[in-house]
C-alpha positions in Angstrom: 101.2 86.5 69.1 100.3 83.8 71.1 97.1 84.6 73.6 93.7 87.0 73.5 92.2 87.2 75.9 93.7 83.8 77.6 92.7 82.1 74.0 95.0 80.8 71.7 95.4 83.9 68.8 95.2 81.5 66.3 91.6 80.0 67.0 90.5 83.6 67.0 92.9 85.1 64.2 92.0 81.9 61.4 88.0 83.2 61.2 89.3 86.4 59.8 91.1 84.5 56.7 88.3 82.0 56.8 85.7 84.6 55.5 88.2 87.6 54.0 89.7 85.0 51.6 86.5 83.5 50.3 84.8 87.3 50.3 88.1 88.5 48.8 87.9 85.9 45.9 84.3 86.2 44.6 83.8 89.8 45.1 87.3 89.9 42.5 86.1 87.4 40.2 82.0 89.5 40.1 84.3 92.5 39.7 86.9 91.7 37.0 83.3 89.8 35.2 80.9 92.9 36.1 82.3 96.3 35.2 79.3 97.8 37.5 80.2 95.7 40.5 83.9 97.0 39.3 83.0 100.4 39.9 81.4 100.2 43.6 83.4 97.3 45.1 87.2 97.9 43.8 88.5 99.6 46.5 86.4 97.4 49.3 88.3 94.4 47.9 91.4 96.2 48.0 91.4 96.5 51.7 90.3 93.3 51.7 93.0 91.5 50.1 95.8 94.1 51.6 94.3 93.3 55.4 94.1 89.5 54.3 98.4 89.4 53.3 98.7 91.2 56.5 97.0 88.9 58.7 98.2 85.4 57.4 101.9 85.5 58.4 100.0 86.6 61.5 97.7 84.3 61.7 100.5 81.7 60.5 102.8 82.2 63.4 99.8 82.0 66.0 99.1 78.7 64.3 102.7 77.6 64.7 103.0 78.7 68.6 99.5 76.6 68.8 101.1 73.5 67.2 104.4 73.9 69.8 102.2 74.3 72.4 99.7 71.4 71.9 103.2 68.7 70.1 103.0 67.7 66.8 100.7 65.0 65.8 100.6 64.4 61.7 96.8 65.6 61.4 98.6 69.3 63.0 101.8 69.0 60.6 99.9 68.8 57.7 97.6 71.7 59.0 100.5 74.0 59.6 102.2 72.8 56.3 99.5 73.6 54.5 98.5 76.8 56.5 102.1 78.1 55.5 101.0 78.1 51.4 98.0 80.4 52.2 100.5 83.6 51.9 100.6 82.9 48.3 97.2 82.6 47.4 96.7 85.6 49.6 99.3 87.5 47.5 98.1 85.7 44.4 94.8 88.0 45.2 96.5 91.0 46.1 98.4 91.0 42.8 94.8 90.5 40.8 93.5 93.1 42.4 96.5 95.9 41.8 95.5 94.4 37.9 92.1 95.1 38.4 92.5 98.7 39.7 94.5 99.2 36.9 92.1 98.6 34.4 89.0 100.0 36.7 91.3 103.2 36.4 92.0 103.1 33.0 88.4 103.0 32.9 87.3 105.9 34.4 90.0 108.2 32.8 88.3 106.6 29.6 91.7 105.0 28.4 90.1 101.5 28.5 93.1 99.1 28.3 91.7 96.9 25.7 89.2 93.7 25.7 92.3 91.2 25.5 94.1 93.0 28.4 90.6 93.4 30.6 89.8 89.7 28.9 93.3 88.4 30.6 92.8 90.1 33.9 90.2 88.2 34.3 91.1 85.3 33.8 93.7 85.9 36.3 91.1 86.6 38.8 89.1 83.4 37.8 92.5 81.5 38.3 93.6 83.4 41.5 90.1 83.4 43.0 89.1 79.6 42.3 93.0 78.6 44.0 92.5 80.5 46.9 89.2 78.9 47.5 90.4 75.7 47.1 93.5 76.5 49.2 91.4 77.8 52.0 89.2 75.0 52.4 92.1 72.5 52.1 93.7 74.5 54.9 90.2 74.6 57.0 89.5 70.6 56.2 92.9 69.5 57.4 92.5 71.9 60.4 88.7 70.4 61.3 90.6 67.2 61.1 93.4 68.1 62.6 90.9 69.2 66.0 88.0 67.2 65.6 89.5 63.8 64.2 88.3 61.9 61.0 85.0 61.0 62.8 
């Protein structure tokens, strides 16, 4: 993909991650912390994490027909090398969350899987959560910098 709408599908496409991954990450971490939150929001964050794998590579390979377009420069390299890892925290999140519907179904069917095991999954969504975060503003940063220069 390399055009919408005469602009580059990567300007457009990198607001979607931009607000699904951070959304993503804090309403799994409230969830796998709040069994109430749990309840209403598991299945919202599930098509929140599946639509956010799907539209990195996406988003990834708009990105990369940008940086072809416009020539490398370091500030881009580092971008794009960057923007590349994202798939993993993005998978990192879907994983957490399969984890999490297990125990939210477990749950309801009143087989609880145990405090260790609902203790570890979230932990696991603290971990994945705070990295994908942290990922997604490095990503964002180096892009800003990448466009707007260090000014």
């Amino acid at each position: 993909m390399s055009t919408i709408n005469g602009l580059p599908a990567h300007v457009l496409l990198v607001h979607i991650i931009v607000v699904f991954v951070p959304l993503t990450a804090v309403l799994l971490i409230m969830s796998a912390l709040w069994p109430a939150a749990r309840r209403r929001l598991i299945w919202l964050i599930t098509a929140l994490a599946a639509t956010t794998v799907a539209l990195t590579p996406i988003t990834t390979d708009a990105g990369e027909w940008l940086q072809h377009k416009l020539g490398g420069s370091p500030a881009i390299d580092k971008h794009a090398n960057l923007g590349n890892t994202m798939i993993y925290f993005a998978v990192g999140l879907l994983l957490v969350t399969a984890l999490l519907i297990i125990v939210h179904l477990r749950d309801e069917r009143g087989k609880p899987v145990g405090r260790t095991l609902t203790a570890l999954v979230a932990a696991l969504a603290i971990l994945a959560g705070s990295a994908a975060l942290v990922q997604t503003y490095r990503v964002g940063d180096s892009g800003a910098h990448a466009v707007w220069g260090t000014q």
